[in-house]
C-alpha positions as CSV (number, residue, x, y, z in Angstrom):
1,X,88.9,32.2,2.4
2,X,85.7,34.0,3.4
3,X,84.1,32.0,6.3
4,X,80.2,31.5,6.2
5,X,79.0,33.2,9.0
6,X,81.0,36.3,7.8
7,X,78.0,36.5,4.9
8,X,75.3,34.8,6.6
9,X,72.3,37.0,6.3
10,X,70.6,36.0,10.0
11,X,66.5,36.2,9.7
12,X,63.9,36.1,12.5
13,X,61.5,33.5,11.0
14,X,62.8,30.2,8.6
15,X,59.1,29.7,7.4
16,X,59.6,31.0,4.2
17,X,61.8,28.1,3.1
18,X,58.3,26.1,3.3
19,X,56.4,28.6,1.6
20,X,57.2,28.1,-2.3
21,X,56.5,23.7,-1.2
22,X,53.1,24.9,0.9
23,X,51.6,27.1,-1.7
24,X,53.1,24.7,-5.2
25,X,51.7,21.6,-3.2
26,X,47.6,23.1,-2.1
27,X,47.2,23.9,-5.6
28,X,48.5,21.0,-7.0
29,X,46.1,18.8,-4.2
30,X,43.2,21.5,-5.0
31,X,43.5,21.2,-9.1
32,X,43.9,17.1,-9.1
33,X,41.3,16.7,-6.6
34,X,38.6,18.8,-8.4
35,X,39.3,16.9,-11.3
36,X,38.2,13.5,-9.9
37,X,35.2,14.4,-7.8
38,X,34.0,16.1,-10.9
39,X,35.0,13.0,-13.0
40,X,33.4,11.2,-10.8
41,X,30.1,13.4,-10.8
42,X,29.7,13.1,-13.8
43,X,29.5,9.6,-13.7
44,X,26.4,10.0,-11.4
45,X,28.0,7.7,-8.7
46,X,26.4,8.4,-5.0
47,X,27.4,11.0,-2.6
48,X,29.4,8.5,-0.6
49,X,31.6,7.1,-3.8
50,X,32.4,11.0,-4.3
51,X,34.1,11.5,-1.1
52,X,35.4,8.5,-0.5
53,X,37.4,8.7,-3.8
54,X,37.7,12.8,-3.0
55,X,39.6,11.9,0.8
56,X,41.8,8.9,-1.5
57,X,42.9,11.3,-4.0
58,X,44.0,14.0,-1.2
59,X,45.6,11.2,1.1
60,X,47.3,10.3,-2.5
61,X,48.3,13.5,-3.7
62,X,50.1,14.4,0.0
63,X,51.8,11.2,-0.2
64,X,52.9,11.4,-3.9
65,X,53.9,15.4,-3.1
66,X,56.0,14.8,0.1
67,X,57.9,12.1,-1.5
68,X,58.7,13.9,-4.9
69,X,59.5,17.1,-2.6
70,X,61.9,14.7,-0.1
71,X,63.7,13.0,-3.5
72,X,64.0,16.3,-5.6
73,X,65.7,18.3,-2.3
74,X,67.7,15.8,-2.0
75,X,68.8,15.4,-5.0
76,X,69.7,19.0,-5.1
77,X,71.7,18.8,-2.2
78,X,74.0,15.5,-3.7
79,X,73.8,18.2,-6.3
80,X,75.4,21.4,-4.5
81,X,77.6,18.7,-2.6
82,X,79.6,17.5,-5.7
83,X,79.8,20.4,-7.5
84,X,81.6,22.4,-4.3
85,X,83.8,19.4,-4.4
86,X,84.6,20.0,-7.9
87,X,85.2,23.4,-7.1
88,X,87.4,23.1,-3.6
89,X,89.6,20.5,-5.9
């Protein structure tokens, strides 16, 4: 049986796992956000109404992001978890 660390590739920086989450979750934020405060422009609302609901949607979008990014990776790991079982049995 081939133990892990004989094929473990060894890499000087582990940023890059957060890279694909950074990059898919700014754009996400950027694209909803516009959205509203131009909803909302054109509804001629004041200046104040803009950013208040432009800050809401941002604090919104994190919140909703983090918590799809926590479920989804850890439903991939229950995931790789059960089918190794299947595999080792």
């Amino acid at each position: 049986m081939i133990k892990k660390k004989d094929y473990e590739e060894l890499h000087s920086s582990s940023g890059g796992k957060y890279l694909k989450r950074g990059v898919y979750g700014r754009l996400d934020g950027v694209v909803t956000t516009f959205a509203v405060v131009a909803g909302v422009v054109g509804a001629n609302l004041s200046s104040a109404i803009i950013l208040i609901l432009g800050f809401a949607n941002l604090i919104a979008d994190g919140i909703s992001m983090a918590v799809g990014d926590y479920l989804s990776t850890k439903s991939q790991g229950e995931y790789y978890k059960a089918e190794k079982g299947v595999e080792e049995n």
